[in-house]
FIPA-981140 format. One line per field, with one value per residue (C-alpha): x, y, z; residue in one letter. Coordinates in steps of 0.001 Angstrom, whole numbers, padded with zeros to 6 digits, always signed. Layout:
N
east <- X/...;
north <- Y/...;
up <- Z/...;
r <- A/...;
END
This chain:
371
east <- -016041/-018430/-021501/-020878/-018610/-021202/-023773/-021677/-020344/-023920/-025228/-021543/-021878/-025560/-024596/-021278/-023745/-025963/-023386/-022554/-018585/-018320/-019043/-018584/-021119/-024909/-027174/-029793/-027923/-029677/-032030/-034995/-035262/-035405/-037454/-036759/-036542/-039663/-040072/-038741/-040700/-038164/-038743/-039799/-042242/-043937/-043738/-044771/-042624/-039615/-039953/-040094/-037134/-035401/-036087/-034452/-031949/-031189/-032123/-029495/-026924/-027470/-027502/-024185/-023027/-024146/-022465/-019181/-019287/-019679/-017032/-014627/-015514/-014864/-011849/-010122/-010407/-010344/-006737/-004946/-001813/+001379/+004218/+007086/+005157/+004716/+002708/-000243/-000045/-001027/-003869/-005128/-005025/-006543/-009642/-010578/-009906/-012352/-015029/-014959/-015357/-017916/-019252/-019086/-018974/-022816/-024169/-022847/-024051/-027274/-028000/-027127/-029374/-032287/-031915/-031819/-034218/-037097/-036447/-038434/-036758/-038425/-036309/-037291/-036648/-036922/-036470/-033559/-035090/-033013/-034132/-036405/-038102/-041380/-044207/-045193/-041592/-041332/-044895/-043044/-039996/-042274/-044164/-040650/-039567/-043128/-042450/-038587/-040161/-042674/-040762/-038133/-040097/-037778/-041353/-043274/-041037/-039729/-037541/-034739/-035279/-034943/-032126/-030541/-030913/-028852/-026525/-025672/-025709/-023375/-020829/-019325/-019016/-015539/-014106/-015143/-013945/-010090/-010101/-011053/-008426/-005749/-006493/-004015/-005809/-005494/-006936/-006253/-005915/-003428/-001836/-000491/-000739/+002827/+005966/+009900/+011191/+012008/+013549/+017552/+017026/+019803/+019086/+020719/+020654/+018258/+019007/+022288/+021413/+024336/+024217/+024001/+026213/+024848/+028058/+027463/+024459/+025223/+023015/+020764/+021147/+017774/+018679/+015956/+016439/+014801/+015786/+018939/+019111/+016270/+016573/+015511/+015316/+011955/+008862/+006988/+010477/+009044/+005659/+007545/+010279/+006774/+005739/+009184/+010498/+011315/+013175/+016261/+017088/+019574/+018690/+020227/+018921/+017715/+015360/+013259/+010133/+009692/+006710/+007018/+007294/+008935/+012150/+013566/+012732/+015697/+019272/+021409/+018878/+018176/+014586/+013230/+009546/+007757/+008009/+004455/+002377/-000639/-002865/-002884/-000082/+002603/+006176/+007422/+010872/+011284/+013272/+013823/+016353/+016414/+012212/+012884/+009566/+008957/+006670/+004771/+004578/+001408/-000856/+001264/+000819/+003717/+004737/+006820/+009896/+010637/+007336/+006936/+005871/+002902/+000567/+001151/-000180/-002300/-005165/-003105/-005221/-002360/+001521/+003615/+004388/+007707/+010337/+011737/+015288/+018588/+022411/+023919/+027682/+029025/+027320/+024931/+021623/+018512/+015001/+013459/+010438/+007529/+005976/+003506/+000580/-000572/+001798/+000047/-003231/-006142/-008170/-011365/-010192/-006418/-008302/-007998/-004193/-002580/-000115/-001381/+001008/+003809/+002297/+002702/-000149/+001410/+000314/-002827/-004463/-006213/-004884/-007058/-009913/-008846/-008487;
north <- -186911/-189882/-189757/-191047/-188143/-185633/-187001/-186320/-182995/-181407/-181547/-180449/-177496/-176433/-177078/-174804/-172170/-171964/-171331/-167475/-168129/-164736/-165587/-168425/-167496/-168844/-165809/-167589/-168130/-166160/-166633/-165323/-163159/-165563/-162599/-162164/-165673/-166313/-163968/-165636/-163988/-163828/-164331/-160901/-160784/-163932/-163254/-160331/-160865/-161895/-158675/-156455/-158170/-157054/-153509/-154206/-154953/-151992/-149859/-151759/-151156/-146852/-147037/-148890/-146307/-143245/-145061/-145222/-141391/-140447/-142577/-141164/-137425/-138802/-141053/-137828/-135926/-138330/-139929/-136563/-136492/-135325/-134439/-136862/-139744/-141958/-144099/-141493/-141439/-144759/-145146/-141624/-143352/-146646/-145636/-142395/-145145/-147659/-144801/-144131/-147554/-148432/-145196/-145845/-149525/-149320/-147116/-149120/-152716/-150995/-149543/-152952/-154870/-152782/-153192/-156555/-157943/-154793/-152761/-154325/-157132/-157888/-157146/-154440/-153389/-149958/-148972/-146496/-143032/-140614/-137561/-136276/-132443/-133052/-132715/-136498/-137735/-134979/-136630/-140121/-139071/-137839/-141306/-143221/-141046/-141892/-145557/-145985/-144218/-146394/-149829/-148754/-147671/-144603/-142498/-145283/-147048/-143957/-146039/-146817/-143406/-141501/-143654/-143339/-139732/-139401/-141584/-139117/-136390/-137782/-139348/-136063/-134789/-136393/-134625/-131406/-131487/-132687/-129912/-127532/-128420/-128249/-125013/-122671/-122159/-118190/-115920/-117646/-114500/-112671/-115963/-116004/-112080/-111593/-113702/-113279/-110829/-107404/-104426/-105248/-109009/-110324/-112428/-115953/-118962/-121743/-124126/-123589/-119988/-118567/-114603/-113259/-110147/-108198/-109310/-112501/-112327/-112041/-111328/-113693/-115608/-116965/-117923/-119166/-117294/-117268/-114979/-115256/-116856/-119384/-121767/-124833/-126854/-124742/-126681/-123849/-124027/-125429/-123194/-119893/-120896/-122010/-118059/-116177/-117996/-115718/-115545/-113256/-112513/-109488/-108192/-105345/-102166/-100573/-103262/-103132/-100612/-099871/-097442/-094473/-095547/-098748/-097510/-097903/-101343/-103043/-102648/-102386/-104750/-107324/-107745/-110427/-111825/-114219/-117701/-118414/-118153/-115721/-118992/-121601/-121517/-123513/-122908/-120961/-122070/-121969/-118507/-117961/-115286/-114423/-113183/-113019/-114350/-116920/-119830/-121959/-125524/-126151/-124469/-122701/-118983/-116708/-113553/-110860/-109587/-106480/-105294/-106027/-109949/-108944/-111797/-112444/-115360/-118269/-117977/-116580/-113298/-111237/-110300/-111894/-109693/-108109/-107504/-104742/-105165/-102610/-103464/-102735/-101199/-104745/-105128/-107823/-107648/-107601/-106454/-103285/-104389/-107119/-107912/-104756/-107558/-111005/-113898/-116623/-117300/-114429/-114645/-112422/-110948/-109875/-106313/-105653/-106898/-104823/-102084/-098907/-096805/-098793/-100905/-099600/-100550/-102103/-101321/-099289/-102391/-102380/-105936/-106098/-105537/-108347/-110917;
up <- +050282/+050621/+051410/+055057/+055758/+054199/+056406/+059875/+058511/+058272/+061694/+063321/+060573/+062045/+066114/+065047/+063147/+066556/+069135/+070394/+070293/+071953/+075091/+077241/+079565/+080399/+080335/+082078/+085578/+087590/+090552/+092098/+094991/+097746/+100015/+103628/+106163/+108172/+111284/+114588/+117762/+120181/+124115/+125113/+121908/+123756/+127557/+128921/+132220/+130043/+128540/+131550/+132942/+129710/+130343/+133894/+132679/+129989/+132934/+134711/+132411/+132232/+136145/+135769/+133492/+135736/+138551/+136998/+135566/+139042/+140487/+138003/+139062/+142646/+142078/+140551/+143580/+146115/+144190/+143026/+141503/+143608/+142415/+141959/+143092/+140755/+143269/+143051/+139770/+138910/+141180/+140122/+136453/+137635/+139390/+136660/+133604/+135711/+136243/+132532/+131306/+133130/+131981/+128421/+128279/+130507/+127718/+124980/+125959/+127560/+124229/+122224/+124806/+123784/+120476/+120003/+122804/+123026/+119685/+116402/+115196/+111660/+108678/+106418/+102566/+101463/+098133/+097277/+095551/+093634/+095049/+097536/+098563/+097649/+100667/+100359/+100365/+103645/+105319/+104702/+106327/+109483/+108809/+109384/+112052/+114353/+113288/+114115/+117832/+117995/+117174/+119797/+122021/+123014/+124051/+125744/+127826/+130481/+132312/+129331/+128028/+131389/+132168/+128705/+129293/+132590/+131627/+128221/+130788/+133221/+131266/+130108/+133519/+134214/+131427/+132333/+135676/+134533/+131631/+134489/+136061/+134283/+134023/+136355/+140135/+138859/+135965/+132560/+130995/+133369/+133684/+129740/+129580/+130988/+130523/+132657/+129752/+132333/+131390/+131714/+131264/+128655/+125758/+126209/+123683/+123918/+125351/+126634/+128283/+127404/+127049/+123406/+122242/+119327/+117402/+117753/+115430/+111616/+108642/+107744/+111604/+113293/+117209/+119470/+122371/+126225/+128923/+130578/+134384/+134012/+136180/+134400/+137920/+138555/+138901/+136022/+134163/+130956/+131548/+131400/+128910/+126507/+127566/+127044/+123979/+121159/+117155/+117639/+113434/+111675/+108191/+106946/+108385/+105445/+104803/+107902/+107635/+110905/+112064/+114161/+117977/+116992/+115483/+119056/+119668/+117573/+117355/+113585/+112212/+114620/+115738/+118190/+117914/+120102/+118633/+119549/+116564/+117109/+115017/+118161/+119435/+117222/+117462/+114474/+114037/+110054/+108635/+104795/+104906/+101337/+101930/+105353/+106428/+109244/+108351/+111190/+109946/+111666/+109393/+106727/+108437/+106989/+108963/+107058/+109520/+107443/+108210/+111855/+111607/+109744/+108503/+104652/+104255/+106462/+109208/+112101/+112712/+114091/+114248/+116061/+119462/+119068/+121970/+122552/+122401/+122942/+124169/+127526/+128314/+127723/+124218/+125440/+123861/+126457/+126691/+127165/+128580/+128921/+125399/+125185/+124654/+125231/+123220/+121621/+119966/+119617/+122313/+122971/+126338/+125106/+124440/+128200/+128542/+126105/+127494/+125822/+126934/+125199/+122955/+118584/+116552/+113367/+109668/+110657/+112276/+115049/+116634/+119320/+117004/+115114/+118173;
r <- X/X/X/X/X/X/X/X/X/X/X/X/X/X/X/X/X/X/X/X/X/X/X/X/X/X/X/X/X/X/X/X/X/X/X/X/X/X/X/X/X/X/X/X/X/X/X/X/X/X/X/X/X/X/X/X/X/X/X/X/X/X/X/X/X/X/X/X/X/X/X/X/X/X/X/X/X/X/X/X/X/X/X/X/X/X/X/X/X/X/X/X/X/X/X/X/X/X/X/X/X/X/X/X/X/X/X/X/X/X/X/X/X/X/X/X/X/X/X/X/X/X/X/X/X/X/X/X/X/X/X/X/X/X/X/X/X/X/X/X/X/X/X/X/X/X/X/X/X/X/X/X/X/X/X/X/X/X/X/X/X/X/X/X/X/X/X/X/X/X/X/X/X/X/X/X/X/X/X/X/X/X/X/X/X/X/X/X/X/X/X/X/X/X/X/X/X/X/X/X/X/X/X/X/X/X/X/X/X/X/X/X/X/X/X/X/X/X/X/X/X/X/X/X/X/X/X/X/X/X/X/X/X/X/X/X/X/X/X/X/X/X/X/X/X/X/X/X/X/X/X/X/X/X/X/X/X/X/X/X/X/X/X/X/X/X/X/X/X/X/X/X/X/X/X/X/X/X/X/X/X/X/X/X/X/X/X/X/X/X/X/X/X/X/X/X/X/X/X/X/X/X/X/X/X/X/X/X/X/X/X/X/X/X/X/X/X/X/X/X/X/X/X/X/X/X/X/X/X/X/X/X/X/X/X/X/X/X/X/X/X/X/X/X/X/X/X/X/X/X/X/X/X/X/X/X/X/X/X/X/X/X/X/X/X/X/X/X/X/X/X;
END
């Protein structure tokens, strides 16, 4: 090597020596917090007048808003619904949907008006903490409270907040008068209490209605069965089919364990159970017939059959109502009676709509104390 090459090779050798060849990136890229822009007054932090018109028009806004909730509470009584006409059905749907808009839609852009032209408009940093509990971090949290009130001005300026107020309290009137109403015109209770199932009435197939004979159903058969002579051009067809609607299953004899004062309510193993779960109201449609247990989907609940549709398993809080069942002279399988007590979900006034002169209790449980 010459003494030309030796010279060039040292400083290359000491540059080499001095670079971090693990990384490829400049540590020192960072930048300094830049801190929050200059504060812009806006209009109605300058002008008094430009201010109160501002508060106009939030005010305007919530009156807009209470307007429309009462127009909807109008507009569904003074539009109802008739049956098969579609006509009234549209403008029913037209003027309620307007009335609610501008019932929601007022409080929304009166609420977004405030904030940006009346509410406190300087930025703010606060510093994340950990954890909190002690009684200065509790006197701060008062602190913020009084601020964020007095910045918005929620307390001093009665107008918005009166408005604001009404407007919250009227907007959830519409509601409450269509739930009401949908509601039938008599008692709730009695109303879901009884279903068409008389003493006599045959068993027929869903949805076909035709009559079922009890050899017709086989071990280990599930039919979904409504009482026979519906007639499914009824206005309340679909009402009282959703009431009358039961499971009609056969398992061998020996493995039911009926109590005493239920023995007579099936027939050589085939029991019938409404198909309304007792949870809220799901339709249980799924049998296992090796456990012979019906599952509702909904929510998992599992009623045993061999032990009078007794909950096993999931939140429904009672059996499922059985129906009495027998066979007439021509081997048709029909009811004995009404379900002794309300179908469905639990309920707190099913106590006083249970038939205690035929109704069983099942497995020492008092069901209505349960509802």
């Amino acid at each position: 090597m010459t003494a030309h090459e030796n010279a060039d090779a040292t400083p290359h050798g000491d540059a080499l020596d001095k670079i971090d060849t693990g990384s490829a990136v400049v540590t020192d890229d960072g930048f300094e917090n830049p801190g929050f822009p200059p504060h812009k007054p806006r209009q109605t932090d300058l002008d008094p007048q430009k201010e109160k018109r501002a508060e106009r028009q939030v005010f305007g806004w919530f009156l807009l808003s209470m307007v429309g909730s009462v127009f909807a509470i109008v507009a569904y009584f003074a539009f109802p619904i008739t049956e098969s006409d579609l006509g009234s059905v549209r403008l029913n749907n037209l003027f309620l949907g307007l009335g609610l808009s501008l019932g929601l839609l007022g409080i929304g852009f009166g609420a977004v008006h405030w904030a940006r032209q009346l509410m406190s408009g300087e930025e703010i940093a606060e510093d994340r903490h950990l954890t909190r509990g002690t009684e200065a971090t509790r006197a701060r949290a008062v602190e913020i409270f009084k601020l964020g009130d007095e910045e918005s001005g929620f307390s001093r300026r009665s107008l918005i907040r009166n408005s604001l107020i009404a407007a919250l309290a009227l907007f959830p009137l519409p509601a409450v008068f269509m739930f009401r109403d949908i509601a039938p015109k008599e008692d709730a209770v009695e109303a879901i209490a009884h279903t068409m199932w008389e003493a006599g009435t045959r068993l027929a197939l869903d949805p076909t209605g035709t009559p079922i004979k009890a050899d017709d159903v086989t071990i280990g058969s599930a039919f979904h069965v409504i009482p026979f002579g519906m007639d499914n051009h009824a206005h309340d067809y679909l009402d009282q089919k959703a009431l009358a609607v039961v499971l009609l299953m056969r398992l061998p004899a020996e493995d039911l364990n009926e109590v005493e004062g239920r023995r007579g309510w099936s027939y050589d193993g085939i029991v019938a159970y409404s198909k309304i779960c007792t949870h809220v109201g799901c339709p249980v449609a799924l049998y296992e017939q090796h456990t012979h247990h019906l599952l509702c989907p909904c929510h998992q609940s599992t009623f045993d059959v061999t032990n009078h549709a007794a909950v096993i398993f999931g939140p429904a809080a009672r059996p499922l109502p059985q129906l009495p069942i027998a066979v007439d002279d021509e081997g048709y399988l029909v009811a004995q009676s009404d379900f002794t007590e309300p179908i469905g979900p639990s309920f707190w006034e099913r106590q006083n709509h249970v038939n205690n002169d035929e109704h069983v209790q099942v497995l020492g449980q008092n069901t209505e104390d349960r509802a």
